[in-house]
C-alpha positions in Angstrom: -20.3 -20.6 34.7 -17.7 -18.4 36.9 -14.9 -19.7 34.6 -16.9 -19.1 31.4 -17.3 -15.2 32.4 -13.2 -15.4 33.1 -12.1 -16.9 30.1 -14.4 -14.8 27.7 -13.2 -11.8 29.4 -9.5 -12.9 29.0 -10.5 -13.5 25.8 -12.1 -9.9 24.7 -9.2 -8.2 26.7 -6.5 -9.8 24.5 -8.6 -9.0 21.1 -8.2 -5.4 22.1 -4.5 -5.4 23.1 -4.1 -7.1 19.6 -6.7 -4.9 17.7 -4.5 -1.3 19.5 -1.0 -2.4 18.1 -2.6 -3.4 15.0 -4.3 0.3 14.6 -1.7 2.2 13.5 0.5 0.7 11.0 1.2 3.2 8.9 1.9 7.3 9.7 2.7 10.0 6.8 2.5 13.6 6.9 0.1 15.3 4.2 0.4 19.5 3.4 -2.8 21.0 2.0 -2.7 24.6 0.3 -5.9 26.0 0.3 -6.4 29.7 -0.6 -3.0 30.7 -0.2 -2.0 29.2 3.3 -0.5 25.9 3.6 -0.8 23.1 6.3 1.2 20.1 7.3 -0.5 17.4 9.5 0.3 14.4 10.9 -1.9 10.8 10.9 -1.6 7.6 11.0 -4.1 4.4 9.9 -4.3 0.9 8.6 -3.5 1.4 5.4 -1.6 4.7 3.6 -4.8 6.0 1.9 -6.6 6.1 5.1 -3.5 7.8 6.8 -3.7 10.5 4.0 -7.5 11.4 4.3 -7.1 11.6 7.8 -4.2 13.9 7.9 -6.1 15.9 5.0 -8.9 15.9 7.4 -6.8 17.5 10.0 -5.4 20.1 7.4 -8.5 20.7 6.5 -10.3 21.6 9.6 -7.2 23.6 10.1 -7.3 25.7 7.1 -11.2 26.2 6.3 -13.6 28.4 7.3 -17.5 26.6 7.9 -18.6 23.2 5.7 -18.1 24.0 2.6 -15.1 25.7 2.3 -14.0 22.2 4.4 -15.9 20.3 1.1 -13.3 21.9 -1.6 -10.5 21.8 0.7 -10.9 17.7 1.0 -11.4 17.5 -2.6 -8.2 18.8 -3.4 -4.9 15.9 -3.5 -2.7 17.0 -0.9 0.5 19.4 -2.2 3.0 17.0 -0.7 2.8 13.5 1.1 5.9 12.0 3.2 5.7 9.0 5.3 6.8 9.2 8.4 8.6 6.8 10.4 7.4 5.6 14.1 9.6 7.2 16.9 
C-alpha cells in the first residue's frame, strides 16, 4: 500500500510538471482601441485564439469603465495582433 501512495504521487507530480510547460505555447500581443484610447497587452495560451481573447481580456479590463462597456469592448477584433516570441 505505502508504495502505491508513492508511485501515484510520483505519478500526479510528473503530470503537472508536463501539464505547466505544456501551458503556454503560444504568446502574442493584442491592441484594443476603444473610445479613443488604445491598449497593448500581453498573453499567452494553448492555442493563438485563446492567446488573443486573453490578451483582449486584459485590454479590456484595462480600457472599460463597468460590464458593459467591458461587453462591447470584447466584441470588437483587436486593432493589431503580433506574436511574440518567448524570452
Amino acid at each position: 500500500m505505502k508504495w502505491y501512495i508513492v508511485i501515484v504521487g510520483v505519478i500526479f507530480v510528473a503530470a503537472l510538471i508536463y501539464s505547466s510547460f505544456r501551458q503556454s505555447v503560444v504568446r502574442v500581443e493584442a491592441c484594443i482601441d476603444f473610445h479613443g484610447r488604445t491598449h497593448c497587452a500581453e498573453a499567452s495560451g494553448q492555442t493563438r485564439a485563446e492567446a488573443i481573447r486573453s490578451a483582449e481580456e486584459i485590454d479590456c479590463e484595462m480600457l472599460a469603465n463597468g460590464r458593459d462597456e467591458n461587453i462591447v469592448c470584447l466584441d470588437q477584433q483587436p486593432s493589431s495582433v503580433r506574436e511574440v516570441r518567448s524570452k
